[in-house]
TIKOLSE-519060 format. One record per residue (C-alpha): x, y, z. Coordinates in steps of 0.001 Angstrom, whole numbers, padded with zeros to 6 digits, always signed. Last residue first. Example, Ala and Ser with C-alpha at 12.3 -4.5 7.8 and 13.67 -1.06 7.14 Angstrom:
! TIKOLSE-519060
+013670-001060+007140/+012300-004500+007800/
This chain:
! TIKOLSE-519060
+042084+074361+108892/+043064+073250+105585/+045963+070787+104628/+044128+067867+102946/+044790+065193+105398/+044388+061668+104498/+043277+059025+107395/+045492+055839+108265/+042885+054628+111218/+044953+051577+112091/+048450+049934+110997/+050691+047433+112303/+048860+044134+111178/+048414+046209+107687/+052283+046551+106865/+052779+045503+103346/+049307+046628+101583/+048744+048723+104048/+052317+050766+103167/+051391+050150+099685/+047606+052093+099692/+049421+054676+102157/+051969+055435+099043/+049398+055801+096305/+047653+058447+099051/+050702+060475+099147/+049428+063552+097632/+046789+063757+100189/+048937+064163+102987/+049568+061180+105076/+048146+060590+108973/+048742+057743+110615/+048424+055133+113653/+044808+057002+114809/+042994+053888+116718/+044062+056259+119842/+041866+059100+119300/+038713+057164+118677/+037177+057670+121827/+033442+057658+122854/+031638+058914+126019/+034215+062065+125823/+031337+064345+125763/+032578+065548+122400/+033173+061906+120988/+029656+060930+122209/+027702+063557+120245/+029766+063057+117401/+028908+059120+117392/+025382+060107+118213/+024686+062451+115227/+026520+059590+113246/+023638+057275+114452/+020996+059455+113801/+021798+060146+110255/+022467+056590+109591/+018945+056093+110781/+018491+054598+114184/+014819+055632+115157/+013063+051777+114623/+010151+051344+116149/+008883+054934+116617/+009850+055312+112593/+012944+057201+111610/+013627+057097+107917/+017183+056085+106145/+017426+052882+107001/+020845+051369+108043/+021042+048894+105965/+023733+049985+103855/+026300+049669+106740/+025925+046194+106570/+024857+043756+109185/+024153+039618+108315/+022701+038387+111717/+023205+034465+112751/+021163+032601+115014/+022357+029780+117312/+020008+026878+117967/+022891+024643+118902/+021159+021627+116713/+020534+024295+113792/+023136+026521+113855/+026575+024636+114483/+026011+021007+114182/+022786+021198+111648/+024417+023967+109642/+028129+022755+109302/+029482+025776+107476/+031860+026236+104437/+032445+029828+103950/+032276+031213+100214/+034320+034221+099187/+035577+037576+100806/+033897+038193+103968/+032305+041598+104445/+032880+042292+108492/+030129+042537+110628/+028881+038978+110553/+027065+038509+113710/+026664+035219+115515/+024566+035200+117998/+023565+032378+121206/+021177+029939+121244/+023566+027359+122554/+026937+029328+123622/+028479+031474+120965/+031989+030441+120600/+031788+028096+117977/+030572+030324+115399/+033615+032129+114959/+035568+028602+114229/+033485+028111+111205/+033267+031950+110227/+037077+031719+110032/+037786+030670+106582/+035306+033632+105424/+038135+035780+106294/+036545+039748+106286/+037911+039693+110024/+035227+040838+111737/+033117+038019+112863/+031273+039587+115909/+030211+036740+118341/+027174+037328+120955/+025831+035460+124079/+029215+034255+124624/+029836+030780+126041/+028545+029127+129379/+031281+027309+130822/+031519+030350+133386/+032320+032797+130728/+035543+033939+131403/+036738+030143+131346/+034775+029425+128250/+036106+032273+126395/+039864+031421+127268/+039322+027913+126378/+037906+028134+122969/+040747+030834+122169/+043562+028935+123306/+046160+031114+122977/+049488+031493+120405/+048031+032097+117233/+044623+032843+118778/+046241+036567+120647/+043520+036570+122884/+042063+040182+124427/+040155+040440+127694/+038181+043428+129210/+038110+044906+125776/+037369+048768+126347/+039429+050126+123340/+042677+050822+125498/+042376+047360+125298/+041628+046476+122189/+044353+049342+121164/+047041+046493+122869/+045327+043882+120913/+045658+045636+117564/+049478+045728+118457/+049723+041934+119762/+048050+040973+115903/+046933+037738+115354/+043198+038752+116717/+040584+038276+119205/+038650+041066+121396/+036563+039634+124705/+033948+042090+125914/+033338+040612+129491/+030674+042266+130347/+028318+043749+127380/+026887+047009+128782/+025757+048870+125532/+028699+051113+125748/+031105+047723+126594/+029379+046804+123022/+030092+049789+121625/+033582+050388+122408/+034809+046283+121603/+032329+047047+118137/+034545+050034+117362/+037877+048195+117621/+036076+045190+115474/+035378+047814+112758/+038723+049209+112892/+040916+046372+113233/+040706+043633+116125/+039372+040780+114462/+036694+038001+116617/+034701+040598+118796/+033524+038225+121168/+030513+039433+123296/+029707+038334+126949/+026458+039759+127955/+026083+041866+131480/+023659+044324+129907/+022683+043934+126486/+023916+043343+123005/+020518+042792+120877/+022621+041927+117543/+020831+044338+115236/+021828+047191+118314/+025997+046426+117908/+025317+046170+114144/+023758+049680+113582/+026593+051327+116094/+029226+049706+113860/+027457+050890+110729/+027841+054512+112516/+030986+054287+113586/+032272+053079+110442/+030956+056009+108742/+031805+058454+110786/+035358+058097+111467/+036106+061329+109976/+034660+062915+112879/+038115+061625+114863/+040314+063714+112245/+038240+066984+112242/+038175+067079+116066/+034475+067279+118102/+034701+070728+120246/+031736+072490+117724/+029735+069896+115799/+030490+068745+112911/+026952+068455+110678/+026012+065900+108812/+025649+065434+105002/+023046+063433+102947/+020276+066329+102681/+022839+068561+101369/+022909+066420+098421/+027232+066491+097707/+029506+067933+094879/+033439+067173+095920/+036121+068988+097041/+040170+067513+097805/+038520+063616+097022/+038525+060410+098789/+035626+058938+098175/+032110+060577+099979/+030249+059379+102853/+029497+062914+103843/+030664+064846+106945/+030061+068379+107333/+032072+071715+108937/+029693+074828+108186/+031404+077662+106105/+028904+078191+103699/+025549+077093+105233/+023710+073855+105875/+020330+073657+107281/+018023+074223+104016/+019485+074379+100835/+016931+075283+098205/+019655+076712+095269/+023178+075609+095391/+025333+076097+098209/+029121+076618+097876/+032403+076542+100406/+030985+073709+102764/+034314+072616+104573/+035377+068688+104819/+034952+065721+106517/+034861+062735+104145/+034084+058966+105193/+033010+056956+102041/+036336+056223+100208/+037953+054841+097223/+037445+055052+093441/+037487+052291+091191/+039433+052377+087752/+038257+049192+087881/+034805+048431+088928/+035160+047355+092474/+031114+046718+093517/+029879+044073+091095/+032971+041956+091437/+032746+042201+095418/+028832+040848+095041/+030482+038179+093560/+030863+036925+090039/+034739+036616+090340/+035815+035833+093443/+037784+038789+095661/+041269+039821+096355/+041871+042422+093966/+044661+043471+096296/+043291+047838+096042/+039550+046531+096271/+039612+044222+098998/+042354+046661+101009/+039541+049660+100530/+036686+047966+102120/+038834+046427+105123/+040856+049813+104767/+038163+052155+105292/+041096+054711+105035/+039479+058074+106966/+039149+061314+105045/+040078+064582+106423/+039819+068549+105307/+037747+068081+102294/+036323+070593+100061/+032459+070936+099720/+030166+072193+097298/+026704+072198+097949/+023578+070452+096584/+019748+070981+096956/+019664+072127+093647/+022289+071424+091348/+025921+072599+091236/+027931+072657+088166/+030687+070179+087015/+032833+068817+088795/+035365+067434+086153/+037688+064621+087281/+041338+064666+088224/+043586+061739+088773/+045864+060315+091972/+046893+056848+091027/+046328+053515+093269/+047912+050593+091725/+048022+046970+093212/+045017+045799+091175/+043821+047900+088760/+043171+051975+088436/+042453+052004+092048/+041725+056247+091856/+042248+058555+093791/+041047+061984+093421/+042085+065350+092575/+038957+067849+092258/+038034+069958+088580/+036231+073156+087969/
């Protein structure tokens, strides 16, 4: 059996290939994919090349690379000793962008009923968005910066005003990514090439500063000026993966300031619940789908486009040209 995938075969040149299957193990089904969501922070890095040589970046994008970790797609087999997942049931796995794919059934989640295909696909951000939003303590009545209004700084706007964060200020270049800040939950949104930022959070602060700063714009030029706007003893969190070295003033902005800054991933999510720490990235996508059918969370309107499968190369250029005006771009596979 063989699936169609995509494939970053070098920079600047997404393909769509086929790969062997192979047969199904225990403890493993057999999925095929109804949506996959564009991680396109992740999947920008990769597709542009843009990252030093000898990094952590260089270890991960291994040309021909493949793309993706936030499938939703249709168990059709089930190997032997699968417990809680059945032919038929709706899943999502953090799986590249693939028509059907081999999967652990102990690594998927379940859709549940009245949640839509295209917003579960979102999984996987929401999830390491909802892990970085409790690492950095938000709590009631703090003022957070989200500093980048894509995807990941979209969700952090949602989950912070979830948390109670008040005002929930989102930054970015971008007056279209502003306008979904707001429908996002951002109480105030900056456009920096034209505001002053500094002055716009102290003012809505009362001189005092936010109590937390999301750096999500994956520029580690920015990380200087991020820090600034956490008061004294305030957070910086770096949610986004920035590529290359920062420079950083340690004793004027951390040290002297007594500001602490959290490195998040998604990959640190743990994957055991202890009574001190329950959040698994099991738990937290439960949550996201939990709060996207009681209409707690939204994602609907961070969807700017949807392209068939077969026109994956051509999303990869579109983002590549266009990403200020672009969103969630997901890939639809055409079953229902």
């Amino acid at each position: 059996m063989q699936a169609r995938i995509v494939l970053i075969t070098e920079p600047l040149k997404a393909v769509l290939a086929s790969e062997p299957l192979g047969e199904l193990g225990s403890g493993e089904v057999l999925v095929e994919s109804l949506y996959s969501l564009v991680s396109t922070g992740t999947e920008l890095t990769a597709y542009t090349g843009s990252f030093p040589p000898g990094s952590a970046w260089a270890q991960y994008v291994k040309y021909p690379f493949k793309p993706g970790y936030s499938s939703v797609g249709r168990v059709i087999e089930v190997g032997d000793g699968v417990e809680g997942v059945e032919v038929g049931s709706v899943v999502a796995a953090p799986a590249p962008h693939a028509d059907r794919y081999i999967w652990r059934a102990g690594e998927l989640v379940k859709v549940p009923p009245h949640v839509g295909f295209e917003e579960a696909a979102f999984h996987t951000l929401a999830a390491g968005v909802m892990h970085a939003v409790r690492l950095a303590g938000v709590k009631l009545g703090e003022a957070v910066v989200a500093v980048g209004a894509g995807l990941l700084g979209q969700l952090a706007v949602q989950f912070s005003r979830l948390a109670g964060a008040f005002p929930v200020i989102a930054v970015d270049l971008s007056d279209y990514r502003l306008e979904l800040a707001a429908k996002s939950g951002a109480d105030i949104v900056v456009n920096a090439a034209r505001e002053n930022l500094m002055a716009t959070v102290r003012e809505a602060t009362g001189g005092r500063m936010a109590d937390v700063v999301f750096e999500v714009t994956g520029d580690p030029s920015v990380l200087p000026q991020a820090i600034k706007l956490a008061k004294r003893m305030g957070r910086l969190v770096v949610l986004s993966s920035p590529r290359g070295p920062s420079t950083l003033d340690f004793h004027d902005e951390v040290n002297s300031p007594s500001r602490v800054i959290i490195g998040t991933h998604f990959y640190s999510q743990p994957e055991v619940e202890t009574p001190y720490y329950p959040w698994t990235w099991r738990r937290n996508r439960e949550l996201f789908f939990n709060m996207l059918a009681s209409g707690r969370a939204s994602v609907k309107h961070l969807i700017s486009h949807v392209f068939p499968f077969e026109e994956a190369p051509k999303a990869y250029e579109m983002l590549h040209k266009s990403r200020l005006q672009c969103m969630g771009v997901l890939f639809s596979y055409s079953r229902r």
